[in-house]
C-alpha positions in Angstrom: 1.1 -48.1 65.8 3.3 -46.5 63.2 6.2 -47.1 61.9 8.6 -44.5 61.8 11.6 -46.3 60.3 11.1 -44.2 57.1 11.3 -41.0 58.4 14.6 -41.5 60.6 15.9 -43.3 57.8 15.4 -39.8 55.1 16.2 -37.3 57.9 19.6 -39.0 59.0 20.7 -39.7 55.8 19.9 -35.8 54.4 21.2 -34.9 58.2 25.2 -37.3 57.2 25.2 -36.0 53.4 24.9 -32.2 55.1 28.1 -33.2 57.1 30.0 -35.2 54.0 29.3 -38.2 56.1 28.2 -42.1 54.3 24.6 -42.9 54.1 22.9 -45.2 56.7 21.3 -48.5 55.7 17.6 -48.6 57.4 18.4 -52.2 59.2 20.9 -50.8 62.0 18.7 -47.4 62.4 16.1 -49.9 63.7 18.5 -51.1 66.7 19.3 -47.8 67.5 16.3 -45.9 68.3 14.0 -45.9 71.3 16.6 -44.2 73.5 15.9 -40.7 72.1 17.3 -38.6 69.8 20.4 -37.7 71.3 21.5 -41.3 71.7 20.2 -42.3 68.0 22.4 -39.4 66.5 25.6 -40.0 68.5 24.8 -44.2 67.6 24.4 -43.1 64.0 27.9 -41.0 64.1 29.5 -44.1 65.1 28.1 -46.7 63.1 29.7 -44.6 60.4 32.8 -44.2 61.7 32.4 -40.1 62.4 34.1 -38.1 65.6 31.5 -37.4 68.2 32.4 -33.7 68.2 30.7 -33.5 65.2 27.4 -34.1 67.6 26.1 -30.4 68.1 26.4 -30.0 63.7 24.6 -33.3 63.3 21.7 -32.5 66.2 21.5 -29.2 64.3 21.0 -30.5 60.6 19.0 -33.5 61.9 16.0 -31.1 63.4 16.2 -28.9 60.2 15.4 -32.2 58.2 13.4 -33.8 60.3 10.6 -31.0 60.7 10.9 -31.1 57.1 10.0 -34.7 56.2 8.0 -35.7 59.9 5.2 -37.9 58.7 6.1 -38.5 54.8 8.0 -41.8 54.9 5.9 -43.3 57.6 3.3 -46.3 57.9 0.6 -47.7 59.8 1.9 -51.0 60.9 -0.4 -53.7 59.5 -3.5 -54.6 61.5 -3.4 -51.2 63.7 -6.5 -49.9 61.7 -8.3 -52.6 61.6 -7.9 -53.2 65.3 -9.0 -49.5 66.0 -12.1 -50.1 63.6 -12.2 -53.5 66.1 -12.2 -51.0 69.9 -14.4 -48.4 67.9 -17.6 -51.0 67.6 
């Protein structure tokens, strides 16, 4: 019912510039997710090109950003409200 896009997009791009690492388009984040966190961070590290033992420094400045931002680049997907109001009545 929401997109979260946004907010893995903001955390893992403050989370690569923490480790000196190039920024991360939204488009591939959106192939990578729904196999936790784990997975999306080691997917991320290789999509640009970084050494997976930099894993425990990226899971580590990921969950400092990403308590920071949860919720504020988000969005209802369209329809989802209206289709809520819809079940309500």
């Amino acid at each position: 019912m929401v997109d979260t896009i946004g907010d893995f997009h903001a955390a893992l791009n403050l989370m690569l510039t923490d480790l000196a690492l190039p920024a991360v388009d939204k488009e591939p984040i959106g192939l990578m997710v729904g196999k936790g966190s784990e997975h999306l961070i080691r997917s991320v590290l290789a999509h640009v090109g970084a050494d997976v033992t930099r894993y425990d420094a990226a899971w580590d400045r990921y969950q400092h950003h990403y308590l920071q931002i949860n919720g504020e680049h988000s969005s209802v997907f369209p329809g989802v409200v209206e289709g809520l109001q819809g079940l309500r009545a």
